[in-house]
N, C-alpha and C positions, 0 to 999 in steps of 0.2 A: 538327631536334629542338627543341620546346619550352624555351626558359631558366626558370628560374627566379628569382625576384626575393627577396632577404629583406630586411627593416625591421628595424634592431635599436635596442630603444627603453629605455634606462637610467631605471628610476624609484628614488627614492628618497621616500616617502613620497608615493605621488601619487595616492590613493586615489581624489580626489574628482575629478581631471583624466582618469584614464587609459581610462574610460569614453569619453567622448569623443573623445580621439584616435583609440581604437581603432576606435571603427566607424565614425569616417573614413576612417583610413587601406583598412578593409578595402571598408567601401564602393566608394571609388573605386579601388580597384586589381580588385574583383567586376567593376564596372562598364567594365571597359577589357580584360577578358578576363587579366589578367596573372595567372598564377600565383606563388606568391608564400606566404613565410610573414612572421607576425609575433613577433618574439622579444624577451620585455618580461625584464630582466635584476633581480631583487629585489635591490636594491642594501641590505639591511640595512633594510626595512622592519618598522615598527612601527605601522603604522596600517592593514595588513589587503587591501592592495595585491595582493599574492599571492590572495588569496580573490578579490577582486573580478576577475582575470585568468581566474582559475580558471571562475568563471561566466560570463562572458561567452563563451569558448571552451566552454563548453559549452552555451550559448544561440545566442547573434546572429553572435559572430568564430570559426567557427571553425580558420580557420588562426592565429588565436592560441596560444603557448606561452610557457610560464613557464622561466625561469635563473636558480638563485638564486648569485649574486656570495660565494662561501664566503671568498672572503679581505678584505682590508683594503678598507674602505669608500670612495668615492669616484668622482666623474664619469668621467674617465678610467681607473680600473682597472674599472668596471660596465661600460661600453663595452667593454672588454680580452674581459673575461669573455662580452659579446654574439662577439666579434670569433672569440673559442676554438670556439661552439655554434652558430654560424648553417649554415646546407647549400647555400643557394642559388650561382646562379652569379655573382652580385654580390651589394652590399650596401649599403644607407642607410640613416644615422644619423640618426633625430630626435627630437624632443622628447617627454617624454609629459603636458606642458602643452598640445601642437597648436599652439605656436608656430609651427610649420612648415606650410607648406599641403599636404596629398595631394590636390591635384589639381596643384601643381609637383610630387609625387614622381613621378606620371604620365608628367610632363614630363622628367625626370629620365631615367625608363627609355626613354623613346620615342627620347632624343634618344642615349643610349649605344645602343640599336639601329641607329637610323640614320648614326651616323658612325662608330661600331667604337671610340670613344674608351676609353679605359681609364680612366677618369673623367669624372664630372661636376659640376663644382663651382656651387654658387649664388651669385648677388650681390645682394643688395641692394640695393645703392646705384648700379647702373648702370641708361641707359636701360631699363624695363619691370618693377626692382624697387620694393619699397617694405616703407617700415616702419609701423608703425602705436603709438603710445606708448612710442617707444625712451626711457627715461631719458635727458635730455640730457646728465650727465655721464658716462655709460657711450660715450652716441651719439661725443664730444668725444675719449672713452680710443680709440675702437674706429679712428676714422677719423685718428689721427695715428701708432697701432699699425700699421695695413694698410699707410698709406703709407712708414711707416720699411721695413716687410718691403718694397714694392715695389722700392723702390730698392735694399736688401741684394742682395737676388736676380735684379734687374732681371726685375722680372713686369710685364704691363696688368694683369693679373687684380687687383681690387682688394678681394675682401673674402675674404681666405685663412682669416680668423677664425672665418668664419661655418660653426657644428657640421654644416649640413646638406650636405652631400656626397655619392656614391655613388663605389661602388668595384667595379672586379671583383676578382673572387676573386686572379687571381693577382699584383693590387696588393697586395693585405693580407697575402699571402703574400710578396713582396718589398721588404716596407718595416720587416719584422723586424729585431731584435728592437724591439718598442715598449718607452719608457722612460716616457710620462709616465701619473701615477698623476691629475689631473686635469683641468680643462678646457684643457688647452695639449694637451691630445693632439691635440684640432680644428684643431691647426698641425702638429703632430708627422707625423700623416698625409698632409695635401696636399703638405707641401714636402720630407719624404722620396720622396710618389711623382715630383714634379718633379727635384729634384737627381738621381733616380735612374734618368731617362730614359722616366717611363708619361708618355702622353697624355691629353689634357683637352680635353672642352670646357664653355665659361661659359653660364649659363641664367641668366637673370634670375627673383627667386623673392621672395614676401614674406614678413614677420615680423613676429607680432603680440604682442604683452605677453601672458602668462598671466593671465588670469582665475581660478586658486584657487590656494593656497598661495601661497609664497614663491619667489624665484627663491634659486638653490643656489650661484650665479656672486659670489664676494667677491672687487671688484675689488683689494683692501688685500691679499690671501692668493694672488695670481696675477702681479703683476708680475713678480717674479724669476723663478717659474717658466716664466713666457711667455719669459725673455728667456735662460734657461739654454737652451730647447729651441731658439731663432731660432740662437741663437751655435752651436745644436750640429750643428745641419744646415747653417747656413751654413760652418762647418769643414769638414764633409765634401763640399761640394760644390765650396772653394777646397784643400783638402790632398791628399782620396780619390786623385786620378788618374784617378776612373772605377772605380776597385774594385767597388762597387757598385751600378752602373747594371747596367740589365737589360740581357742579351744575347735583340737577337731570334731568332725563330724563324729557321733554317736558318743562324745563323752561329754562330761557336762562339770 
């Protein structure tokens, strides 16, 4: 039986960008035969972002759908909000800048068909990724961040930071209850689904700086919270005992 794939895409004011993602993303997932929706999250837009959804899915995408984010504003709770409303049998988070490339989302889905992973996480910065006008002080935060989690957790995997991911369904269903309300959620999820015993595999994927607006990421307003959510899954995967790893199938 056919899967299904969903794209769950958080905007906040991204009126002039979302165009574009979208009939990326739909394009190339048309073009690879994946069925698949795309669910854009109105994270408390004021600039008409919903309307511009709205027509598109009724023009050029149409497995585009709108979710308007009815509570407390923010990267991580708009994601939350995509995470409550998506239907597919997995799920991937990305940008609605097109930061992210949909022909790696491609890559993405082919590669959790092909090995039954229960995720798939992007890198960047290993052989076959790349960035393309990362801010150097950002590039300097991100890559002394990754390596402190490696060694916490003792991971290879080297860029846990990075929002683009997939998931299957019954990862996001065992990685409850989510706590983070912004971008530390893009850690909150891969190292809950590892401390918790899903499976992964690493694709090499690229990243490219937006081209319209502003980016939403204040590195001054995420420190703490990056390092309350490392301390809190690293707790539960030195204290738990396993409380919370999954049980596979046929044991009990």
């Amino acid at each position: 039986m056919s899967q299904m794939l969903s794209v769950v895409i958080p905007a906040h004011n991204e009126a002039d960008s979302i165009p574009t993602a979208l009939r990326g993303v739909y394009a190339a997932l048309r073009a690879e035969g994946i069925d698949h929706e795309i669910v854009v999250v109105d994270d408390h837009c004021s600039d008409g972002t919903a309307d511009v959804v709205h027509a598109l899915a009724a023009d050029d995408v149409p497995t585009a759908r709108i979710v308007v984010n009815q509570g407390k504003g923010g990267f991580g709770l708009a994601v939350r909000c995509g995470l409550e409303n998506y239907s597919g049998d997995a799920v991937a988070v990305m940008m609605a800048d097109l930061s992210d490339s949909p022909d790696d989302l491609v890559e993405f889905w082919r590669t959790m068909q092909r090995t039954g992973a229960d995720c798939v996480f992007g890198t960047r910065f290993s052989k076959g990724g790349r960035v393309i006008d990362y801010p150097a002080a950002k590039l300097r935060i991100n890559r002394v961040a990754n390596f402190g989690i490696r060694v916490l957790f003792g991971l290879r995997y080297d860029d846990v930071t990075n929002a683009f991911k997939m998931y299957r369904r019954e990862v996001i269903d065992g990685v409850q209850p989510l706590l983070s309300h912004h971008f530390n959620l893009t850690v909150e999820i891969p190292l809950k689904a590892i401390v918790r015993g899903y499976t992964y595999a690493v694709v090499p994927n690229s990243w490219t700086n937006r081209s319209h607006g502003e980016s939403k990421f204040k590195v001054k307003e995420m420190g703490s919270r990056y390092t309350f959510i490392i301390l809190y899954c690293l707790l539960e995967r030195l204290l738990s005992r396993g409380d919370y790893r999954r049980v596979p199938a046929g044991e009990s």
